[in-house]
C-alpha positions as CSV (number, residue, x, y, z in Angstrom):
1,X,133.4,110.3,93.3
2,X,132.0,108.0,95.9
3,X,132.4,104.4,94.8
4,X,129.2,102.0,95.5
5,X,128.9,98.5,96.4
6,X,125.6,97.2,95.7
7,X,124.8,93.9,97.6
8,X,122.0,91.5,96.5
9,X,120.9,88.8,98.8
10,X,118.9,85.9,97.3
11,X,117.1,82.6,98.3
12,X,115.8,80.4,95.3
13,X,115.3,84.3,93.4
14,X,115.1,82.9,90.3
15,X,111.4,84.6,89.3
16,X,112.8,88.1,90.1
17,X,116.6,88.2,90.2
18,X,117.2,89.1,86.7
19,X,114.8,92.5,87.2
20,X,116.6,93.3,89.8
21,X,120.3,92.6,88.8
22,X,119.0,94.8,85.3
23,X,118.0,97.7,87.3
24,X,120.9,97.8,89.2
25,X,122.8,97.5,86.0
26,X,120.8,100.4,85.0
27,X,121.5,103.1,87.1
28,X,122.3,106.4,86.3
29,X,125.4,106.5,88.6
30,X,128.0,103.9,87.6
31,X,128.8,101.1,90.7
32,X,131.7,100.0,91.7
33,X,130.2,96.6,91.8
34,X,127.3,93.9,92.2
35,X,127.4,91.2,94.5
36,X,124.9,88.5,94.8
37,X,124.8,86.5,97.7
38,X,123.5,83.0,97.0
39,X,122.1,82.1,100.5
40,X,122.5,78.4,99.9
41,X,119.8,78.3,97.2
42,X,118.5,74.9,96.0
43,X,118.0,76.6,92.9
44,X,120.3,77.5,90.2
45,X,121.2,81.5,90.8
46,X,124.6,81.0,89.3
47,X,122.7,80.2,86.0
48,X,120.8,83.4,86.1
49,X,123.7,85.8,87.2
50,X,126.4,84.3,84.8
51,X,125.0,86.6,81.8
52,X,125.9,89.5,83.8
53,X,129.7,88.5,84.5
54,X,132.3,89.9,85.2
55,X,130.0,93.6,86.2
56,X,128.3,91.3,88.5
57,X,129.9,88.6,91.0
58,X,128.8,85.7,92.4
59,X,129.0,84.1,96.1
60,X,127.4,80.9,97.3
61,X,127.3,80.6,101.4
62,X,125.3,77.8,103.1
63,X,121.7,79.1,104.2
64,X,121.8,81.3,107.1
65,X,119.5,83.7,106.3
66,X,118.8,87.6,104.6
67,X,120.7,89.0,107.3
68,X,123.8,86.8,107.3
69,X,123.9,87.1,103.2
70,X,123.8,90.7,103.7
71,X,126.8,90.9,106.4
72,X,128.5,88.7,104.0
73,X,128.0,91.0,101.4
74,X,129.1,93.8,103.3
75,X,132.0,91.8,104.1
76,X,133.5,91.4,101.1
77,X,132.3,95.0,99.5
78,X,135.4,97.3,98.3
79,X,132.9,100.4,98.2
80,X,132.8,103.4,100.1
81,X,129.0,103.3,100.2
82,X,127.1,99.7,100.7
83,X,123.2,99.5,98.9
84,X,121.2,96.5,99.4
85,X,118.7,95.3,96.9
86,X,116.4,92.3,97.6
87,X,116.2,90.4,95.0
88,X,112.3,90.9,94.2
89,X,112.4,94.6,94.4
90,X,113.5,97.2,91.7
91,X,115.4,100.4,91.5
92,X,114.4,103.6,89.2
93,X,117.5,104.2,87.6
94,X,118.2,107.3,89.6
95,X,117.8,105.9,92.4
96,X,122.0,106.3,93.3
97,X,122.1,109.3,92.0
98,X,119.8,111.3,94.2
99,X,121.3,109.4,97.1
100,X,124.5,110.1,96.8
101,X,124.0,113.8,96.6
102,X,122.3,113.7,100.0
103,X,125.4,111.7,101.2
104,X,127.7,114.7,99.7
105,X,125.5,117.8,101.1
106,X,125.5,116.1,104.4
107,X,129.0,114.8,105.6
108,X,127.5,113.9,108.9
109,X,125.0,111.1,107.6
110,X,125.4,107.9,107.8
111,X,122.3,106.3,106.5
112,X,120.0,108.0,103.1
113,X,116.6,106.4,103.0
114,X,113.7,107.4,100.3
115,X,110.0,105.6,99.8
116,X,109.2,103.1,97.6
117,X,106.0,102.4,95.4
118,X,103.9,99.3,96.0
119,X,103.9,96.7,93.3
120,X,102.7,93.4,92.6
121,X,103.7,90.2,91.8
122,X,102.8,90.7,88.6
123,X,105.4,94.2,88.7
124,X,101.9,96.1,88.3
125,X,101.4,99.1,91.3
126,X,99.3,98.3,93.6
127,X,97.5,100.8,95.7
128,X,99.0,103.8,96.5
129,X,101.9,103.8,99.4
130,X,100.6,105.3,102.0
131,X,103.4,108.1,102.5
132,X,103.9,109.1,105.9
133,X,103.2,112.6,107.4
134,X,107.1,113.3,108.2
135,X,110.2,112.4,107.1
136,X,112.8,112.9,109.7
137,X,116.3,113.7,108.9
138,X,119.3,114.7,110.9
139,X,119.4,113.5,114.6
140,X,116.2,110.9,114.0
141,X,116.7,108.5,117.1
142,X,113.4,109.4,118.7
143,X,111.7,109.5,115.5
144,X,113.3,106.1,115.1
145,X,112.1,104.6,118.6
146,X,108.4,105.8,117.6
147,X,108.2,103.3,114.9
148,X,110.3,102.5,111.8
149,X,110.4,104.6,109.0
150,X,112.4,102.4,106.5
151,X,110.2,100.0,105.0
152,X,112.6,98.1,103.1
153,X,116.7,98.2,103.1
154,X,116.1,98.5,98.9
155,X,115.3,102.1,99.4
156,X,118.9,103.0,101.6
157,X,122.3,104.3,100.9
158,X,124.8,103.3,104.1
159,X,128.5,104.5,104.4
160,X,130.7,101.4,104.5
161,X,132.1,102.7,107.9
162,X,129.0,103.0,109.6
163,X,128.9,99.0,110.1
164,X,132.2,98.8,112.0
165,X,130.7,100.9,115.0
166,X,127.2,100.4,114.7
167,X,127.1,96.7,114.0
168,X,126.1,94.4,111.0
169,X,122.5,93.1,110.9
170,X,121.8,90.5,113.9
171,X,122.0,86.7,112.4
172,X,119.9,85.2,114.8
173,X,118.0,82.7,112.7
174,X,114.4,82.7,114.9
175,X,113.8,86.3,114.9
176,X,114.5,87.2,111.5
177,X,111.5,89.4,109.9
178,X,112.7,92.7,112.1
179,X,116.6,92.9,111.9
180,X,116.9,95.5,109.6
181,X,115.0,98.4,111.8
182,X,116.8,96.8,114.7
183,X,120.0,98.0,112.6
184,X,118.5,101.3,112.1
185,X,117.9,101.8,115.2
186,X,121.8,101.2,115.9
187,X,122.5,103.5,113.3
188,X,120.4,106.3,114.9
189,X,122.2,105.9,117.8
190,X,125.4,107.2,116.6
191,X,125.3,109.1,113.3
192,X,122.7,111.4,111.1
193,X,119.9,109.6,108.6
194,X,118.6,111.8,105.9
195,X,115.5,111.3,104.0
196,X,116.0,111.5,100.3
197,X,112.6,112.7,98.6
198,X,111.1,111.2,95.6
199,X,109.8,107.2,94.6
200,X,113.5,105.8,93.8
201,X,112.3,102.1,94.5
202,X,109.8,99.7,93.1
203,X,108.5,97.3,96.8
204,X,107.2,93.8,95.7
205,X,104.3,92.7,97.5
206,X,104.6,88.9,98.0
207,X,101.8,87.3,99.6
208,X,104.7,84.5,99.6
209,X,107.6,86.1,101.3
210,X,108.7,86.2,104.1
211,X,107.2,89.2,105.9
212,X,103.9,87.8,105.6
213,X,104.4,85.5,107.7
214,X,102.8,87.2,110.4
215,X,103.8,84.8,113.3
216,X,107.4,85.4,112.6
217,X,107.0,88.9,111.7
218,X,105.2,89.6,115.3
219,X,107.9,87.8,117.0
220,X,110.9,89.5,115.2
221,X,109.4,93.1,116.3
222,X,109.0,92.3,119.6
223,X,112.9,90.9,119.7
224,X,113.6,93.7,118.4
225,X,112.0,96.0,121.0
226,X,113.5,94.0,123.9
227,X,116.8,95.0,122.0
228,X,115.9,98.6,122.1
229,X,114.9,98.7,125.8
230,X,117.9,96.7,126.8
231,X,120.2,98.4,125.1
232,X,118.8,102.2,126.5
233,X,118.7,100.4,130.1
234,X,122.4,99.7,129.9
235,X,123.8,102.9,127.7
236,X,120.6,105.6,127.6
237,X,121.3,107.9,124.8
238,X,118.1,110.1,125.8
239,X,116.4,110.8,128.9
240,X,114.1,108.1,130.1
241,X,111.5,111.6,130.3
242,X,112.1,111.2,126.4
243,X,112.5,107.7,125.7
244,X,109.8,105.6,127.1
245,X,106.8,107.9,125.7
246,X,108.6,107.4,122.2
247,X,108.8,103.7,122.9
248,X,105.3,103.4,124.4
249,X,104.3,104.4,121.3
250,X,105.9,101.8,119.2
251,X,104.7,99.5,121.9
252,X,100.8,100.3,121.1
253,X,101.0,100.7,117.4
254,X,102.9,97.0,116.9
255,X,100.2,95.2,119.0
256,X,97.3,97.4,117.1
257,X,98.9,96.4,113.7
258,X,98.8,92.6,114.6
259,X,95.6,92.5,115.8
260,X,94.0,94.3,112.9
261,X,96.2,91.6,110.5
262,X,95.0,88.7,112.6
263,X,91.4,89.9,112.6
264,X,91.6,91.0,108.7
265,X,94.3,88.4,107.0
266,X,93.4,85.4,108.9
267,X,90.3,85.7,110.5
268,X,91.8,84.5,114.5
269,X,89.7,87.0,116.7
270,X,91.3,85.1,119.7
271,X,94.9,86.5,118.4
272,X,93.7,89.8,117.3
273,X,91.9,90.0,121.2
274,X,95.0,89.4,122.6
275,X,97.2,91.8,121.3
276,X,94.8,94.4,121.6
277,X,94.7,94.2,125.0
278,X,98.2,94.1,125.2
279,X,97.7,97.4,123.0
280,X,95.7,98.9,125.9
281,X,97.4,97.3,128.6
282,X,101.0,97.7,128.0
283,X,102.5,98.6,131.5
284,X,102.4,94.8,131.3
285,X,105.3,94.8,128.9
286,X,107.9,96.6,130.8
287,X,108.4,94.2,133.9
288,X,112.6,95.2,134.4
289,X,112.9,97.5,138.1
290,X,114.4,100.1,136.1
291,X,111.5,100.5,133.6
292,X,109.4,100.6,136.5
293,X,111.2,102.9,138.4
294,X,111.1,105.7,135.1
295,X,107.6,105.7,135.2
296,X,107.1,106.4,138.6
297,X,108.6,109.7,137.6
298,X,105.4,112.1,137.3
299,X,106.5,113.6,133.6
300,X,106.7,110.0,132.1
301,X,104.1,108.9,134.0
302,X,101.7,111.6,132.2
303,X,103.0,111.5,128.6
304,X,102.1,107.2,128.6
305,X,98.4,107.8,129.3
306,X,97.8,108.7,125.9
307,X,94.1,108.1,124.8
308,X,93.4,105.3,122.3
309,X,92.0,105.5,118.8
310,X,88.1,105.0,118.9
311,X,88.4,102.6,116.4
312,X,90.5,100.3,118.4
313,X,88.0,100.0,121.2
314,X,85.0,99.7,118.6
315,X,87.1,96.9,117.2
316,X,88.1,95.4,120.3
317,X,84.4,94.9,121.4
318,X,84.1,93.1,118.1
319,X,87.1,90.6,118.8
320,X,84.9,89.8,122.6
321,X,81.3,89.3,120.4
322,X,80.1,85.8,121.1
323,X,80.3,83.6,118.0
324,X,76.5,84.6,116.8
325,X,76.3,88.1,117.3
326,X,79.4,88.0,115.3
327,X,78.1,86.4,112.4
328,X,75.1,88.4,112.5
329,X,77.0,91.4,112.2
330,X,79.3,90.2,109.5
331,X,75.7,89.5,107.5
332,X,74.6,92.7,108.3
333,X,77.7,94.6,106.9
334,X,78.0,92.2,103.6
335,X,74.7,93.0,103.4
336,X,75.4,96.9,103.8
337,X,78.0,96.5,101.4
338,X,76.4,94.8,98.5
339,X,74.0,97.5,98.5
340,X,76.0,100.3,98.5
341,X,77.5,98.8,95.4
342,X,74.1,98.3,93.8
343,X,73.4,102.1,94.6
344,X,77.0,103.5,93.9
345,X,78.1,101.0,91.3
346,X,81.0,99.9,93.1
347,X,82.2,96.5,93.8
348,X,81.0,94.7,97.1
349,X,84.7,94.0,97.7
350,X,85.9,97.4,97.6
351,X,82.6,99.0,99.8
């Protein structure tokens, strides 16, 4: 039987950290143990996790951050197999269960990830997850370098071992929103990840945490890319022919998903213009010799001119509208929109 070590980070988790502890508590396939990391709280999270002793312990570390409460965690973890819970999320009590049997059919994997439902902070769903078209398993590093397909290290299962070769999660404190797919990544590099199917974890949408906020979050995926890049100058594990396409992509999609948060979230059509561009103008980005060299080779040159999404250049001649047209077009759609809801009975907000 494979033992499990399930680690929970928490800062000041006081609203959710009993859920969470309970569901872990809960699961269908015994752990070995629960340990909560108590990043330096100012809150007290050893009032809160007391009830649970001794199936749960208890470590206090000064703040240093998610990533640096996880690797602590790890640390100290007796188990075979590590799983991290955030301490606002929520597994299905199966979640373990299925998990491990993906571990056991597949010797070779490293790393089991599943999807997750949305919910609030009220612990109601929100709208549906969006589940992706594919869910790669086996040899994923490609997959991997085209964009990340974990979206939350709740909904994983990692072999203790895998940390000694691939690394632990990176510490540093002013890029800390993308260190988890930068770990994935690592962990693509050198073993299998399978996908596990079925919604094994409730994802809590937080309009307070801290991957909304979107200036750290833009600067901890771009670290993360100049990790990526870096590391496949120094020790390629595909072809450049295969790699930069794959990257290129990630590279477009990251600066089209900041601009369209900008534009939506916070209304900043000068940060949302920017990173467009940079969407359609990303040959900027790779400035190293070597980068420059790989795409002077004609098969990488052709598979980067990939043609844009229609919607991006409609939008992006939105985010270049002088201030008036702008607001007369806004009018012009709330407009659209109210009536549509008069005709269809539906809510302006939702038209």
């Amino acid at each position: 039987m494979i033992s499990i070590s399930a680690v929970i980070p928490t800062y000041n988790g006081i609203a959710y950290l009993t859920e969470a502890l309970r569901s872990a508590l809960a699961q269908t396939y015994e752990l070995l143990e629960i340990i909560v990391v108590d990043d330096g709280s100012q809150e007290d999270i050893e009032k809160i996790v007391s009830p649970f002793y001794p199936k749960v312990r208890y470590v206090r570390q000064q703040n240093a951050g998610p990533a640096a409460a996880r690797n602590r965690g790890v640390s100290l973890a007796q188990g075979e197999v590590i799983a991290f819970l955030d301490d606002d999320d929520v597994w299905h009590p199966t979640k373990t269960a299925e998990q491990v049997k993906v571990l056991e059919a597949y010797p070779d994997c490293a790393l089991v990830y599943s999807l997750p439902e949305l919910i609030d902070e009220t612990g109601r769903k929100t709208s549906p997850y969006q589940l992706p078209s594919e869910h790669p398993s086996g040899s994923v590093y490609l997959d991997f370098v085209k964009r990340n397909r974990i979206s939350t290290p709740s909904v994983t299962l990692i072999r203790r071992e895998v940390f000694e070769k691939a690394g632990y999660f990176d510490e540093n404190r002013e890029y800390f929103c993308g260190e988890d797919y930068d770990l994935w990544l690592r962990i693509a590099r050198h073993y299998e990840i399978r996908f596990c199917p079925g919604i094994l974890v409730s994802y809590r949408v937080r309009t307070s945490g801290i991957s909304h906020n979107t200036d750290n979050a833009l600067k901890g995926d771009l670290y993360t890319l100049d990790k990526l890049i870096s590391r496949h100058r120094r020790h390629p594990k595909v072809s450049d022919r295969e790699f930069y396409p794959a990257f290129d992509c990630n590279l477009y999609h990251t600066f089209r998903r900041f601009a369209y948060w900008y534009y939506f979230s916070y209304e900043n059509r000068d940060m949302a213009r920017k990173l467009m561009l940079a969407a359609f103008n990303r040959s900027a980005y790779y400035t190293d010799p070597k980068d420059r060299a790989a795409q002077r080779n004609p098969a990488v040159a052709f598979a980067l001119r990939r043609p844009y999404y229609f919607k991006d250049v409609l939008y992006l001649m939105v985010f270049f509208m002088p201030g008036a047209a702008f607001q007369l077009l806004r009018n012009a759609k709330r407009r659209l929109a109210a009536l549509l809801s008069g005709v269809g009975g539906r809510s302006a907000d939702n038209a």
